[in-house]
N, C-alpha and C positions, 0 to 999 in steps of 0.2 A: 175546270179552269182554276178555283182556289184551291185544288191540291197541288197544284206547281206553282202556286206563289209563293213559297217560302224560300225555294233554290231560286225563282226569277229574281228575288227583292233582297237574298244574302250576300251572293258576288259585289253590285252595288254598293250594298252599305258596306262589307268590308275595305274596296276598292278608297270610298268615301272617308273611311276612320284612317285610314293609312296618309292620301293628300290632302285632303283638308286641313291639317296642322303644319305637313310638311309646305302647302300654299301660303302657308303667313295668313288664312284669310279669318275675317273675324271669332273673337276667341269667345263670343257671348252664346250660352247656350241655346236662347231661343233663335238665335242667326244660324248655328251649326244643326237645329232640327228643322228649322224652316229651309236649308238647301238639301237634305236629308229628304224632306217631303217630295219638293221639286225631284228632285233626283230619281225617286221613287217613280211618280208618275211619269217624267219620259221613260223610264224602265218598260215600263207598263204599254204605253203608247207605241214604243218601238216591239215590244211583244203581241201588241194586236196587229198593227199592221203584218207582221210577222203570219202571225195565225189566221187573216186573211188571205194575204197572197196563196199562201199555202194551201188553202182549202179554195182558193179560186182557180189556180193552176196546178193541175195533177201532175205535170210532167215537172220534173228537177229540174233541167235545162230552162223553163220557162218561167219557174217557180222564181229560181235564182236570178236571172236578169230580170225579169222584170222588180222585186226585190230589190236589188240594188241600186236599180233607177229612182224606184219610189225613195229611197232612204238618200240617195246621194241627191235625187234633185231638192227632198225637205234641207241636208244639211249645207248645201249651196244656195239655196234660196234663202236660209234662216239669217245668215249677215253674220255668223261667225269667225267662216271665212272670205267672203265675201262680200266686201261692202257698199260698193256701186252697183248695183242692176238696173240693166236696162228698164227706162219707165214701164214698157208695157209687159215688164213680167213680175214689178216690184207687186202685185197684188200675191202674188205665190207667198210670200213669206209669211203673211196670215194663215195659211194652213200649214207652214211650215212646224213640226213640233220643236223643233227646233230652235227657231226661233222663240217660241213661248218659255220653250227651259231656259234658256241662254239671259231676256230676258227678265226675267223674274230671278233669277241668279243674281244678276247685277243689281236689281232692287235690292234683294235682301243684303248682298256685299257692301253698296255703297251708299247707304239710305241713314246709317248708322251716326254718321254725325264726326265719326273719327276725320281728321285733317290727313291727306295723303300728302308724301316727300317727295321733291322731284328726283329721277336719278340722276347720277353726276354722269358727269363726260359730255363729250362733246355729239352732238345729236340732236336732229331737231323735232320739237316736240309737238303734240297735237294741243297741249293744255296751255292757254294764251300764258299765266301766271310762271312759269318754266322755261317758257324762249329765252329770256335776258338774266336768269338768274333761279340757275341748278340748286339752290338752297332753300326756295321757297315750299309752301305749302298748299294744297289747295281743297278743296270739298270733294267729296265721292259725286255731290249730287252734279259737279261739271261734267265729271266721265258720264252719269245720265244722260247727261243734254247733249253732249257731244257725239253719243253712240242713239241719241232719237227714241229714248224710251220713253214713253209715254202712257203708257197703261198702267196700273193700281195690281201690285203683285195678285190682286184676288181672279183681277179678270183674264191674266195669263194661267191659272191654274182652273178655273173655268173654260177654259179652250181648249187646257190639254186632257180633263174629266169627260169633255165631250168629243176628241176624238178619240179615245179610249171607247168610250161608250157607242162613237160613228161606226169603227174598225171591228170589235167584236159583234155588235146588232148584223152588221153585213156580212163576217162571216158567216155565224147564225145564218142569217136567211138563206147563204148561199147553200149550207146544209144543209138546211130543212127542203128548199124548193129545187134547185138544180142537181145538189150529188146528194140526193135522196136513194134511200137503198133499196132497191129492186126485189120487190117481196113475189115469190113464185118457182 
């Protein structure tokens, strides 16, 4: 599995050096290697679940849908596009990886201390500071509060080291003990 880390982690980072500058998003080195990181580990996270299903379901057909349930219901559950869910399924987002990169993204982007602009035109906005006056300023850490982040960027990069570590142990075991090879 670390001889195909270099092709899994180079697409990303190059994808990363290309919008990162083109997103306006912070220009301070240790902010562009701290989402760099992040970025890294959902790589990774979305590669084991990857290298599980795949070793849990032999057939293509089942490999695939089931696959893109797993990843569609994490990136719907995660609240990046989706921001109300129903109470009794708002627990999903917690193993959502998704949500954790997303997350710890936005720490790193708006934790910085820079004052954000409103944009002009006529539109209404989510930032109280911007309803009455398109010229104002406001803090990143409101976008925090307003998008319900609460976790310390350490403990969302702590959740997604461990489902990394959940998703490969279990395909593991599924190799070792179910599609174990038939010596004879």
């Amino acid at each position: 599995m670390t001889s195909e880390l270099p092709p899994t982690l180079a697409l990303p980072t190059l994808y990363l050096i290309i919008t990162y500058w083109m997103a306006g998003l912070s220009v301070d080195a240790a902010a562009f290697f701290t989402f760099w990181a992040i970025l890294m580990l959902s790589a990774l996270v979305a590669q084991s679940i990857g290298l599980f299903v795949g070793v849990t379901f032999l057939d293509t057909k089942s490999a695939t849908l089931t696959g893109i349930l797993v990843l569609l219901s994490s990136v719907l559950s995660g609240g990046y596009y989706v921001s109300r869910i129903p109470v009794w399924l708002d627990w999903l987002k917690y193993a959502s990886f998704v949500y954790h990169s997303f997350h710890a993204a936005m720490i790193n982007e708006f934790t910085s201390g820079i004052p954000i602009s409103c944009s002009y035109g006529k539109h209404t906005s989510l930032f109280e500071p911007c309803k009455h006056n398109s010229t104002a300023q406001f803090s990143g850490l409101l976008v925090l509060q307003i998008n319900d982040v609460q976790w310390p960027v350490w403990g969302h990069v702590l959740v997604l080291i461990g489902l990394t570590a959940l998703f490969r142990t279990a395909g593991y075991l599924v190799l070792r003990y179910i599609r174990k090879p038939h010596v004879g």
